[in-house]
Backbone as a ProteinNet text record, in pm:
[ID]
protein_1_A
[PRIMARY]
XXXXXXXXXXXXXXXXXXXXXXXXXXXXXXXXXXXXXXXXXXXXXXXXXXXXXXXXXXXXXXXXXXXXXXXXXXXXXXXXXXXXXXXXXXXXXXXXXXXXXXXXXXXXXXXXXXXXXXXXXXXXXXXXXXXXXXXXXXXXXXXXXXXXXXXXXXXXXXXXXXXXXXXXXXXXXXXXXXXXXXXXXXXXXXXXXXXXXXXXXXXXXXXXXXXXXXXXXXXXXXXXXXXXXXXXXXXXXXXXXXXXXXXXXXXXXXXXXXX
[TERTIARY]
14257.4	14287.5	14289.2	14369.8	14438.5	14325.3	14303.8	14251.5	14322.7	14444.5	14494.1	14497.3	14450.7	14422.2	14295.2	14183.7	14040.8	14042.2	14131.5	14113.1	14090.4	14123.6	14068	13947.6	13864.1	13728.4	13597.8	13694.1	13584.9	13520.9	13566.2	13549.1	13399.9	13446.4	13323.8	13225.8	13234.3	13094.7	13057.6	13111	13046.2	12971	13015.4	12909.9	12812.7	12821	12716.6	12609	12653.2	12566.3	12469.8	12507.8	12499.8	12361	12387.7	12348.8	12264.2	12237.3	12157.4	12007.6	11925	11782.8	11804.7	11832.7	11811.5	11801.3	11894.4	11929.7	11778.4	11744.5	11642.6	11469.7	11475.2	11406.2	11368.6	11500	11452.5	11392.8	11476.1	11443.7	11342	11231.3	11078.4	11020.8	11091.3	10954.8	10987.3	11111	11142.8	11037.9	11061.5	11016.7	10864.2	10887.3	10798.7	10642.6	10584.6	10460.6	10428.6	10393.7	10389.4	10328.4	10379.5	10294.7	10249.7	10087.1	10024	9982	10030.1	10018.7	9946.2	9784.8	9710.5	9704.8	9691.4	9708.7	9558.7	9468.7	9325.8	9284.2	9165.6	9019.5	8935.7	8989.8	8940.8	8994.1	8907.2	8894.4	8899.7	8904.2	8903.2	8816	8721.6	8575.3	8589	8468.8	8460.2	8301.1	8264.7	8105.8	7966.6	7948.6	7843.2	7882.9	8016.2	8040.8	8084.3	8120	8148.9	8311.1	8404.3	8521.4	8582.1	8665.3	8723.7	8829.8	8913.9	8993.8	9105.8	9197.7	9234.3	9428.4	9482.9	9553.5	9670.1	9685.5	9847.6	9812.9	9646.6	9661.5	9683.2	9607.7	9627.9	9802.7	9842.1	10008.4	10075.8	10048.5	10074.3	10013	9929.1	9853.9	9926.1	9938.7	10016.5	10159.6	10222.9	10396.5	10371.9	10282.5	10283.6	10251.9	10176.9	10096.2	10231.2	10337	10424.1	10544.2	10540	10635.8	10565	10449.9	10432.4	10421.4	10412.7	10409.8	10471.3	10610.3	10657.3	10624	10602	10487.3	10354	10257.5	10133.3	10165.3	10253.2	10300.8	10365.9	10382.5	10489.7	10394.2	10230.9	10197.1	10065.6	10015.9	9889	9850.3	9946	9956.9	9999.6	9995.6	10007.5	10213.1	10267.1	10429.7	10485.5	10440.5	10518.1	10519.5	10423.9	10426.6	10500.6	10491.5	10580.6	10717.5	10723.9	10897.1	10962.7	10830.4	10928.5	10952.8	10798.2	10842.6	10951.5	11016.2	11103.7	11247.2	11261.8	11334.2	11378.3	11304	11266.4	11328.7	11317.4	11359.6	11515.8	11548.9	11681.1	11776.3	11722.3	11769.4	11760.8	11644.3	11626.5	11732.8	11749	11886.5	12092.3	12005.1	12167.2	12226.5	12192.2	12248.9	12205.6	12352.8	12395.9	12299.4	12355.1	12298.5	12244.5	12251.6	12178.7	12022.7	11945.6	11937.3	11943.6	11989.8	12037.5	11915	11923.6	11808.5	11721.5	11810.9	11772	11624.8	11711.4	11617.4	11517.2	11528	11369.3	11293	11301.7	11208.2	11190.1	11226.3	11167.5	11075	11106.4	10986.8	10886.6	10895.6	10783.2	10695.7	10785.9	10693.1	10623	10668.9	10577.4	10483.4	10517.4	10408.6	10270	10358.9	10252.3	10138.3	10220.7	10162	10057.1	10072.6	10011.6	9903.6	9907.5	9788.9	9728.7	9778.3	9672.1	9577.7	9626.3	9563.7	9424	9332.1	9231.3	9117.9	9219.6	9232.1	9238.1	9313	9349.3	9263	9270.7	9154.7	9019.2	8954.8	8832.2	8879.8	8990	9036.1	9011.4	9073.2	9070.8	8902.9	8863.8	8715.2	8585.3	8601.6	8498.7	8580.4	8695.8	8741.5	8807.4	8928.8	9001.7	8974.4	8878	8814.9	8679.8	8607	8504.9	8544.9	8638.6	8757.7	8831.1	8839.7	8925.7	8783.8	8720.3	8586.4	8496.8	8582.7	8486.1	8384.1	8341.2	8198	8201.7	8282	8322.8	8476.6	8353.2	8495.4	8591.2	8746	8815	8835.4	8739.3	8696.5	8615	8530.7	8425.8	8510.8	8658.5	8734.2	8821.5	8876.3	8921.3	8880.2	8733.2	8628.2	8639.5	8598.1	8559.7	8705	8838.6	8946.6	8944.9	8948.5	8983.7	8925.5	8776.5	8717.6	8750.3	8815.8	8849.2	8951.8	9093.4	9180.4	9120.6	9005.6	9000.1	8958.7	8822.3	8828.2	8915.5	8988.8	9141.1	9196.2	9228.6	9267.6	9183.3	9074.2	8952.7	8935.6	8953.7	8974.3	9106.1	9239.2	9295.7	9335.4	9307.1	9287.8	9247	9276.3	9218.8	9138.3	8982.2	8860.5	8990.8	9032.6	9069.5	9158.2	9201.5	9326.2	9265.6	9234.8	9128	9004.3	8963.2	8872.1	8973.4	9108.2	9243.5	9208.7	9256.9	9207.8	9090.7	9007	8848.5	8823	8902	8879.9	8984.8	9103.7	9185.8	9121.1	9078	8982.9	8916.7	8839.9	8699.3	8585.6	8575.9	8441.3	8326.6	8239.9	8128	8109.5	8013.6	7960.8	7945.6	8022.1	8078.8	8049.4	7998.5	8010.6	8127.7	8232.3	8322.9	8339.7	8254	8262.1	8286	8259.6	8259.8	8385.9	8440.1	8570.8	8675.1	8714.7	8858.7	8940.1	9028	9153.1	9265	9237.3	9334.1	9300.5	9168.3	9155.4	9242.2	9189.2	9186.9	9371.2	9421	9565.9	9639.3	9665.7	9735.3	9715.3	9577.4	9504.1	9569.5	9560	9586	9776.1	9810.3	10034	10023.1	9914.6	9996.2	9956.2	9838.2	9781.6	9886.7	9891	10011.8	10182.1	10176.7	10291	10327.5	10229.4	10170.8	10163.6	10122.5	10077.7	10238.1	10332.4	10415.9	10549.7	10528.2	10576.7	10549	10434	10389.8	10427.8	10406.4	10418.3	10618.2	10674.4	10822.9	10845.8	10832.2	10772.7	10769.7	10679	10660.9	10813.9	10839.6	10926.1	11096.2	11094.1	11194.7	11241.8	11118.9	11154	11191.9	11156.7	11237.8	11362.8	11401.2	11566.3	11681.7	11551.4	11660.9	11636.7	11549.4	11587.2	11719.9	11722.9	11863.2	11982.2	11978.4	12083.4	12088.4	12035.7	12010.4	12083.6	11981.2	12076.8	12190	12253.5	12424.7	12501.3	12450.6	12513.8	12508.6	12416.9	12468.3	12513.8	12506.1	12620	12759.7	12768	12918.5	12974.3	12901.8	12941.8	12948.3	12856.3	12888.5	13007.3	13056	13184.5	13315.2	13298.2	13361.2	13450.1	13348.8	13394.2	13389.2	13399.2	13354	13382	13504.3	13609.7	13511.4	13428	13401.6	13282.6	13253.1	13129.5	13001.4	12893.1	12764.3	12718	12742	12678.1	12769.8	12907	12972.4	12863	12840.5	12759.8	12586.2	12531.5	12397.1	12386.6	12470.8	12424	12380.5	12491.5	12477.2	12340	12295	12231	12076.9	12051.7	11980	11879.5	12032.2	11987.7	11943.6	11973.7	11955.5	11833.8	11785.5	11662.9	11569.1	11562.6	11517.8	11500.5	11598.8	11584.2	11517.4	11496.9	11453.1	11300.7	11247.5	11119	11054.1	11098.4	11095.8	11036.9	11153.7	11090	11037.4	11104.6	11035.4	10883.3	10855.6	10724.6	10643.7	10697.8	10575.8	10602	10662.1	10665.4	10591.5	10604.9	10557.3	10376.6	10373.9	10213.4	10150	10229.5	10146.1	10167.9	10256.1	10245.2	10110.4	10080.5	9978.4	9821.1	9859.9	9719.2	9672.4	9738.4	9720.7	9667.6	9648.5	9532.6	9442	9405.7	9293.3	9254.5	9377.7	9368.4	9352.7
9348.5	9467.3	9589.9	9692.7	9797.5	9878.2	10004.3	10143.9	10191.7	10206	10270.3	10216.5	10043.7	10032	10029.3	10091.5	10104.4	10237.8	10358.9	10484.6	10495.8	10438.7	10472.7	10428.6	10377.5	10337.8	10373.7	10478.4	10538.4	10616.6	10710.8	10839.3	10793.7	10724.1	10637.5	10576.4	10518.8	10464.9	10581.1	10686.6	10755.8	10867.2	10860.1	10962.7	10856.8	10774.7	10654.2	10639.3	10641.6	10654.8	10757.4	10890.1	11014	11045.5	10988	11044.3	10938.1	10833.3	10685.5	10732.1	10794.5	10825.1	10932.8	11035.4	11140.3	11046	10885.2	10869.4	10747.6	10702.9	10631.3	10675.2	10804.6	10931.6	10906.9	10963.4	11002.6	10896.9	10782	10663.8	10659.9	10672.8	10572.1	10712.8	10822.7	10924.9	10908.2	10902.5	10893.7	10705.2	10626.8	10493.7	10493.5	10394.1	10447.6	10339.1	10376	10331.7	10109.7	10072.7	9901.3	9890.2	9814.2	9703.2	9610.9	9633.2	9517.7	9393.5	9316.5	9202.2	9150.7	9095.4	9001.3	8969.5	8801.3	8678	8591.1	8666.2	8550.7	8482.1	8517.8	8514.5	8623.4	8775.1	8862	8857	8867.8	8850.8	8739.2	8636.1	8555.1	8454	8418	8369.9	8298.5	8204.8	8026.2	8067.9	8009.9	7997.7	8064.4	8170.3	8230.4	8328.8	8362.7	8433.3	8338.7	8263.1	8159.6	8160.5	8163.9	8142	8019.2	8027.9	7892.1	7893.6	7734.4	7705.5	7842.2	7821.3	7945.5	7909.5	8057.8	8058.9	7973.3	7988.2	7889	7733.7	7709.8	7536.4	7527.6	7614.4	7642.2	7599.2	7719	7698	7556.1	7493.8	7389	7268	7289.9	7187.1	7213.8	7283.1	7292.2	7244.7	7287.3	7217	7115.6	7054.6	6889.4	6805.9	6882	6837.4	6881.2	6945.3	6972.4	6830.6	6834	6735	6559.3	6556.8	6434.7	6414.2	6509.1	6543.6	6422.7	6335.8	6299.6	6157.1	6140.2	6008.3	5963.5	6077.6	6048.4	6054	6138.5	6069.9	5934.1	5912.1	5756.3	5643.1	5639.2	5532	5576.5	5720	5713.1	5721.5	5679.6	5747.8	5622.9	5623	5525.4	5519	5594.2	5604.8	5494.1	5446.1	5303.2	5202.8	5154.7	5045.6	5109.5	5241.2	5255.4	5253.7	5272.6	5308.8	5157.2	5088.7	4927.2	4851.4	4852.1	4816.8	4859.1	4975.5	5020.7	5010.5	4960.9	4945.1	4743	4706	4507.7	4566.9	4643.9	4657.8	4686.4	4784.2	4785.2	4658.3	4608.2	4473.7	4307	4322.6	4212.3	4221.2	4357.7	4359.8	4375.2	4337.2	4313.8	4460.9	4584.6	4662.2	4792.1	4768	4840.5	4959.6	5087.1	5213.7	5293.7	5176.6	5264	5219	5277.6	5446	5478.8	5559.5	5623.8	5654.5	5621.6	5615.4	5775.3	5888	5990.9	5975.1	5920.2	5889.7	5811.5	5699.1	5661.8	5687.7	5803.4	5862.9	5966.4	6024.1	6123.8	6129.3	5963.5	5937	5862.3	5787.1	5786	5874	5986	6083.3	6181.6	6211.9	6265.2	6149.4	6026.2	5927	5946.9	5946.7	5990.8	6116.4	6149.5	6293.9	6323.8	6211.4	6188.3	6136.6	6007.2	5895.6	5977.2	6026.7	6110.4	6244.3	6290.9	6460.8	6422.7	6295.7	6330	6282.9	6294.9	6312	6384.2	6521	6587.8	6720.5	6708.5	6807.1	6789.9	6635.3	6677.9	6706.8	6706.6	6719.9	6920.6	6954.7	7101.2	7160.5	7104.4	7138.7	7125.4	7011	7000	7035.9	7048.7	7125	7256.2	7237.4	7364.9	7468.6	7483.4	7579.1	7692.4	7545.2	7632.4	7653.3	7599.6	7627.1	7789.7	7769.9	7915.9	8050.2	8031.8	8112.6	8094.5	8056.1	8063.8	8004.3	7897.9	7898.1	7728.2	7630	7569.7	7592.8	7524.8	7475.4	7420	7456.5	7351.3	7217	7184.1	7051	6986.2	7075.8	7015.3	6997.3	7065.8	7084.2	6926.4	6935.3	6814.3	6670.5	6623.6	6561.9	6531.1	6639.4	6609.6	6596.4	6644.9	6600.9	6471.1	6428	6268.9	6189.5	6214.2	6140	6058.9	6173.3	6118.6	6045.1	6053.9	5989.4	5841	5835.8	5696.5	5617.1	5721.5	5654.9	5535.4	5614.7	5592.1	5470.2	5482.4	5383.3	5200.5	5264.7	5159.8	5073.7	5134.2	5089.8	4985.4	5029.9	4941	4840.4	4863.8	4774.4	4613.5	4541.9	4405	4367.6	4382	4365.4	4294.4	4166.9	4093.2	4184.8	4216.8	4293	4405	4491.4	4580.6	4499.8	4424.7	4328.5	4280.3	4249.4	4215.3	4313.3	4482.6	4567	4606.3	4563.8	4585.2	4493.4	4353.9	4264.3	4279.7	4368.2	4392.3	4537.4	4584.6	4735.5	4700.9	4542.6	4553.9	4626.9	4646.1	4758.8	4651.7	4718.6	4651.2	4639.1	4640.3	4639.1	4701.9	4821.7	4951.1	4992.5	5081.3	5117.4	5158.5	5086.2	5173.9	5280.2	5371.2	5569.9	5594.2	5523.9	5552.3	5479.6	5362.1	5329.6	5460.9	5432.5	5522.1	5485.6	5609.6	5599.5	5487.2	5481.1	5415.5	5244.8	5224.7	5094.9	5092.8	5228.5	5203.7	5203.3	5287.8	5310.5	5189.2	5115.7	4934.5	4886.7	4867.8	4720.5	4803.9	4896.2	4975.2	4958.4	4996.1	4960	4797.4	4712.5	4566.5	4499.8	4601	4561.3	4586.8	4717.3	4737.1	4704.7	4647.8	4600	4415.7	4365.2	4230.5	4254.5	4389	4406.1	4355.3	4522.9	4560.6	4455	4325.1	4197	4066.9	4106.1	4046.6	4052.2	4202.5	4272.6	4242.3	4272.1	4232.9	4061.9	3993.9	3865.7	3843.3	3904.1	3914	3943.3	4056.8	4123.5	4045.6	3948.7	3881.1	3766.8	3706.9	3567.8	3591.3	3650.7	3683.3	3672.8	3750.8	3770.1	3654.5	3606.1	3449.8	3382.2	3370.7	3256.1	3291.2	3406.3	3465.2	3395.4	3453.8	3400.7	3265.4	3197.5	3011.2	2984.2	3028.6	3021.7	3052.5	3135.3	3215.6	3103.3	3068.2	3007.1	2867.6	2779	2634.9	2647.8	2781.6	2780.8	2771.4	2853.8	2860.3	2746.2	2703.1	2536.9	2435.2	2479.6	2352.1	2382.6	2485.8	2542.3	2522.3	2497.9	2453.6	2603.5	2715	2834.2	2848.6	2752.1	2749.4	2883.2	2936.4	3029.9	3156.3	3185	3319.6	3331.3	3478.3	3486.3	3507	3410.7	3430.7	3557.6	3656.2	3796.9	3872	3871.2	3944.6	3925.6	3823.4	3799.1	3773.9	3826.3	3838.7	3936.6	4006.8	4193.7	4230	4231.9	4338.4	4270.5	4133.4	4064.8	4085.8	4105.6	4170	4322	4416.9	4541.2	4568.7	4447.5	4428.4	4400.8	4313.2	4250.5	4410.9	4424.9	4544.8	4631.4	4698	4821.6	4792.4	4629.7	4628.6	4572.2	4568.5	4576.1	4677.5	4814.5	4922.4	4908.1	4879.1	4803.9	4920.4	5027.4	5124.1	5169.3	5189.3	5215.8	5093.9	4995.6	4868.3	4900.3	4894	4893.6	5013.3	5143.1	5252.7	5216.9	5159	5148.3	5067	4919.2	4854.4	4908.1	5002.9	5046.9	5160.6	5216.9	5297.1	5292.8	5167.4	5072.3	4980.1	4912	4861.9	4967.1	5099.6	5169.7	5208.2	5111.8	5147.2	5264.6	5272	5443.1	5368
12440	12358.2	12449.2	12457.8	12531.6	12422.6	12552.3	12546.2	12392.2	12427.6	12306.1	12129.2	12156.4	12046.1	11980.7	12094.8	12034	12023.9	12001.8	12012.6	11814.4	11740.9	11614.7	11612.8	11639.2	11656.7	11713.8	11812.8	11948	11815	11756.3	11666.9	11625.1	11503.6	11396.8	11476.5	11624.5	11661.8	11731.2	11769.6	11824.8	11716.5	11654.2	11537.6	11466.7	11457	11412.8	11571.6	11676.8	11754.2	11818.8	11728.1	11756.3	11683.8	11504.5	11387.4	11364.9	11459.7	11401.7	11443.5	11540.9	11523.7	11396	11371.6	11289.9	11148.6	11101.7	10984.5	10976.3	11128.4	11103.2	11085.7	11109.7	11112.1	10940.4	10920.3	10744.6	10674.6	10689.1	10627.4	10638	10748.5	10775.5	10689.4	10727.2	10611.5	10451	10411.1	10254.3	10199.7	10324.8	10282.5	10179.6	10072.6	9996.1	10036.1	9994.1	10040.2	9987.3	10086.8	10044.2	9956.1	9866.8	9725	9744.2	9716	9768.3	9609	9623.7	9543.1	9578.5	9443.7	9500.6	9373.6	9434.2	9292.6	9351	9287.6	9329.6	9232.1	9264	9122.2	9073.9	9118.9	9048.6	8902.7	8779.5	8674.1	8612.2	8674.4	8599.8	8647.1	8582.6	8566.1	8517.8	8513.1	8450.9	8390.8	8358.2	8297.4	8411.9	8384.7	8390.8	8485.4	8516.2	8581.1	8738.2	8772.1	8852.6	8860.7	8992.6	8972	8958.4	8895.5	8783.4	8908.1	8859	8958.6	8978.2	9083.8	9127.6	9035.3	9052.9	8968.7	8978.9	9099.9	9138.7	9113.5	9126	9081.1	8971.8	8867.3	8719.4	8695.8	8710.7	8703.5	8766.5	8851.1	8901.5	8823.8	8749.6	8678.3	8525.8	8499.6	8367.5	8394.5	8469	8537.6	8505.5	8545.2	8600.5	8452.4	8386.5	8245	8149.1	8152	8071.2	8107.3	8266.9	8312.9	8275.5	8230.2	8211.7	8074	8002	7835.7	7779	7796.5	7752.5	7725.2	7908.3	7943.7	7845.3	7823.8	7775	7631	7534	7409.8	7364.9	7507.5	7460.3	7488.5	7614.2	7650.1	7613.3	7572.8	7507.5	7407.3	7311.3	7182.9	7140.6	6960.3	6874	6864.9	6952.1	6929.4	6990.9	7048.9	7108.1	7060.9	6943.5	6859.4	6752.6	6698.3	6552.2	6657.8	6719	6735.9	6765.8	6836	6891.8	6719.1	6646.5	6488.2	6472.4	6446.3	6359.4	6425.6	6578	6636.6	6616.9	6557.5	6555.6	6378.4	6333.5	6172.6	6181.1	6249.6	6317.3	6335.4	6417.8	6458.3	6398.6	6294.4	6203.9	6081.3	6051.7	5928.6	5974.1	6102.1	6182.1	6171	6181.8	6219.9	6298	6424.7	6580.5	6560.3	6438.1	6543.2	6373	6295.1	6156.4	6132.1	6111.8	6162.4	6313.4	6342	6455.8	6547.4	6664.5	6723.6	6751.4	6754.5	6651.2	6580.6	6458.4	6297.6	6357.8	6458.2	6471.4	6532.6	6673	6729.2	6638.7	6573.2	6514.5	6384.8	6338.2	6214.3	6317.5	6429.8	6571.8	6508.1	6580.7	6640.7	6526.3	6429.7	6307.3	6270.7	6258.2	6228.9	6304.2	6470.3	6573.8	6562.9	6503.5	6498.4	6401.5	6294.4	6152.1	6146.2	6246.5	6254.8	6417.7	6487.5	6639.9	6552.6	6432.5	6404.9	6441	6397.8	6389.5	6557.6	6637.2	6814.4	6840.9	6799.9	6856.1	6804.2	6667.4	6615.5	6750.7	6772	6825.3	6956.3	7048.3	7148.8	7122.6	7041.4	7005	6998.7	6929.5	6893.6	6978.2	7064.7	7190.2	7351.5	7355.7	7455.4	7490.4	7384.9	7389.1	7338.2	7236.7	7158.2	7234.6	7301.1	7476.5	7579.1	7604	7713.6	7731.2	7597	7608	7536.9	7510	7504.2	7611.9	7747.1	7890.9	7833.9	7758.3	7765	7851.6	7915.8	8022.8	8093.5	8193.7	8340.6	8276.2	8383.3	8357	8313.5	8423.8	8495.1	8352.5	8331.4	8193.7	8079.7	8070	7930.7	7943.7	8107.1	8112.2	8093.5	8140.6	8084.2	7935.4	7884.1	7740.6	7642	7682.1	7651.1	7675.5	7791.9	7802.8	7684.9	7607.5	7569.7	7456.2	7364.8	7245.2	7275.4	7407.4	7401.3	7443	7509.8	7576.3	7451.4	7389.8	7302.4	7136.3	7108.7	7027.9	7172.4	7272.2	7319.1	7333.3	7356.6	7311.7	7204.4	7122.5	6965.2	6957.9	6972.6	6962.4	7051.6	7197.2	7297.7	7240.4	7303.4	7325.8	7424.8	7444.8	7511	7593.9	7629.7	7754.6	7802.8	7752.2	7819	7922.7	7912.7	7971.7	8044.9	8046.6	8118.7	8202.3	8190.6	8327.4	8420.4	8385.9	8466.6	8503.9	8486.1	8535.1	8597.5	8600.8	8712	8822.3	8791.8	8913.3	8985.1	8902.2	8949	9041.1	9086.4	9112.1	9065.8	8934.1	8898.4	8858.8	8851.2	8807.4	8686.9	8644.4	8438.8	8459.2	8357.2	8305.8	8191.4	8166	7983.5	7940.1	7818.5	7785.9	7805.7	7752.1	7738.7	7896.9	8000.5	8136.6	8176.7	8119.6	8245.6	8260.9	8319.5	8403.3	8328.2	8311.3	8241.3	8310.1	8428.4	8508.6	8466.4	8446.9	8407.1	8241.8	8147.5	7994.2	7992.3	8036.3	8006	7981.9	8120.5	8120.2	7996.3	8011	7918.7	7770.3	7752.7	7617.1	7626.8	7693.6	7695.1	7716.2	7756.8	7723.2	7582.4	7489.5	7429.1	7301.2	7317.5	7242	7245.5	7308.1	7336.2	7269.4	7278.2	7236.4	7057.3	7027.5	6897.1	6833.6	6888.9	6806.3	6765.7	6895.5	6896	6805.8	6805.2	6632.6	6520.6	6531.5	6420.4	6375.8	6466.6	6462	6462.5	6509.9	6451.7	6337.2	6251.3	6128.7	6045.1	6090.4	6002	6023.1	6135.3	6167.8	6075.7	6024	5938.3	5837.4	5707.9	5565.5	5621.6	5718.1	5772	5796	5912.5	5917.7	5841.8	5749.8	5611.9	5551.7	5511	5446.8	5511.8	5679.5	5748.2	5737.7	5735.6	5760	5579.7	5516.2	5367.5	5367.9	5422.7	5398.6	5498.7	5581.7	5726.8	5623.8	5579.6	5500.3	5395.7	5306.3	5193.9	5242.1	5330.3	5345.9	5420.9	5535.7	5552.1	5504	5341.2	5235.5	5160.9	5159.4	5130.3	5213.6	5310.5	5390.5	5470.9	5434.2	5476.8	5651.4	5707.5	5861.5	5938.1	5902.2	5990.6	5955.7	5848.4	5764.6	5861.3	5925.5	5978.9	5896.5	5942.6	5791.6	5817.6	5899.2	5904.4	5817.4	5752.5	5696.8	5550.9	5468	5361.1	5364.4	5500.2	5460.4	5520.3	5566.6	5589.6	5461.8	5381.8	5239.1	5138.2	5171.1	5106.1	5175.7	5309.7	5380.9	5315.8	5347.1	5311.9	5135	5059.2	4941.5	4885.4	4988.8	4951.4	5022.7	5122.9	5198.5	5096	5031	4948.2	4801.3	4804.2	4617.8	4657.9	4775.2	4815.9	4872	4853	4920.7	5040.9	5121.1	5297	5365.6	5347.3	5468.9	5415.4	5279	5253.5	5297.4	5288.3	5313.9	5518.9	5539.4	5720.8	5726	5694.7	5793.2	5668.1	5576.1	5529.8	5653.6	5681.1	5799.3	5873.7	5918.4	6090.9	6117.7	5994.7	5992.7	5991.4	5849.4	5880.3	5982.8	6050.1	6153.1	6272	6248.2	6361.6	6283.3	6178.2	6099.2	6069.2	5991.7	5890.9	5715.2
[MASK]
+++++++++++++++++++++++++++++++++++++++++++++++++++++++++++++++++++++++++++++++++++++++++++++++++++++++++++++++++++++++++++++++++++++++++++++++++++++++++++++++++++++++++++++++++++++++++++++++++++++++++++++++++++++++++++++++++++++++++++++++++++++++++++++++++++

C-alpha cells in the first residue's frame, strides 16, 4: 500500500493518538466505584446461631432434588404399581392407546398423591415445618425426612427382597429404622414390581376366558377367516363397564397399600 493511499487515515490516528491519555484520564476519574458482591453465610444461621450449609450447595442441592423429582415419584412412591395395574387393564381389554397414556399417568399420579398424603403430611410436620423455623440443620431435616419415606417403603417391601440387598450390602443385623436407603430402595422397586404382576395376572384371566369362548364359538361356526378380537372387544368392554371395573381396580390398587 502507497503513501498516498494511507493519507486518509494519517488524520484520525493521529488525533486518537493525541487525545488518548487526556480520554483515558477522564475515564479512570468518572469510573464508578467497584461492587463488591458477597454470597456467604452472613445471615443465615442454622440452630443456635451456627452456620448452616453454605448457599451455593443449598442451590445445588435443590437443582439436583428438582432434577431427580421425577425419579423418586416413580420408584419411591406407590405410582409404579398403580400405573403398571392400569397399564395390564389397558392391555387385558385389547385396547392400543384407550385410555391414552395421558389418562393413566395422571389418575397414577393423583392416586399417588391420595394414598402418599399421609407421608408427606409427617414429612411436613417433623421436618419441613423445624426446618424452616431454624429450629434444625439441614442435615437433621434431611434425616428425619427420609424416615417416614423408608418407612412406607418397609411396609410394603417383601422382608426377602430387602434381605437380597442386605446380603449384597454386606451389612450386619440391622434394625429396619436404621438400614440405608440404598439397601431399602431395590428391595422396595423389585418388590413392587412382583406385586403389580400379580396383581395384572389377576386381572388377565376373566379376559382370556372371553377370548377362548369367542375363538371356539366361531370355529364351531366355522367362522375361521373372522378375527375373535373383532367380537370379544365389544364383549370385553361390556362385561368391564357392567362390573364397574375401574371402581373395583383403583379400590384394589388402593387397598393393597393397606388403606
Amino acid at each position: 500500500m502507497t503513501v498516498k493511499a494511507l493519507k486518509p487515515f494519517l488524520l484520525p490516528l493521529a488525533f486518537l493518538l493525541f487525545f488518548a491519555p487526556a480520554l483515558l484520564a477522564q475515564t479512570n476519574l468518572a469510573s464508578p466505584l467497584p461492587i463488591n458482591l458477597n454470597i456467604g453465610l452472613n445471615g443465615i444461621n442454622g440452630v443456635n446461631g451456627q452456620p448452616d450449609v453454605d448457599v451455593g450447595i443449598k442451590i445445588l442441592f435443590a437443582i439436583t432434588l428438582l432434577t431427580l423429582a421425577p425419579s423418586i415419584i416413580l420408584l419411591m412412591t406407590c405410582f409404579m404399581r398403580i400405573a403398571i395395574v392400569l397399564s395390564f387393564v389397558r392391555t387385558a381389554l385389547s385396547l392400543q392407546s384407550t385410555p391414552a397414556n395421558q389418562v393413566i399417568i395422571g389418575l397414577s399420579l393423583f392416586l399417588t398423591l391420595f394414598i402418599m398424603a399421609p407421608t408427606w403430611e409427617r414429612i411436613d410436620a417433623d421436618a419441613l415445618t423445624p426446618y424452616r423455623a431454624k429450629q434444625i440443620t439441614s442435615q437433621e431435616a434431611l434425616e428425619r425426612a427420609s424416615a417416614p419415606i423408608r418407612s412406607f417403603m418397609l411396609r410394603q417391601a417383601r422382608p426377602k427382597d430387602v434381605e437380597l440387598f442386605v446380603g449384597l450390602a454386606k451389612l450386619g443385623p440391622t434394625p429396619p429404622d436404621k438400614l440405608p436407603l440404598k439397601v431399602v430402595i431395590p428391595g422396595f422397586i423389585i418388590s413392587e414390581l412382583r406385586t403389580a404382576f400379580q396383581m395384572g395376572f389377576l386381572l388377565f384371566v376373566p379376559f382370556i376366558l372371553i377370548d377362548l369362548v369367542v375363538a371356539t364359538v366361531l370355529m364351531s361356526m366355522g367362522m375361521m377367516m373372522m378375527p375373535p378380537v373383532t367380537v370379544s372387544l365389544p364383549l370385553k368392554i361390556l362385561l368391564f363397564v357392567l362390573v364397574d371395573g375401574w371402581n373395583l381396580v383403583v379400590r384394589s390398587v388402593v387397598l393393597s397399600f393397606g388403606g
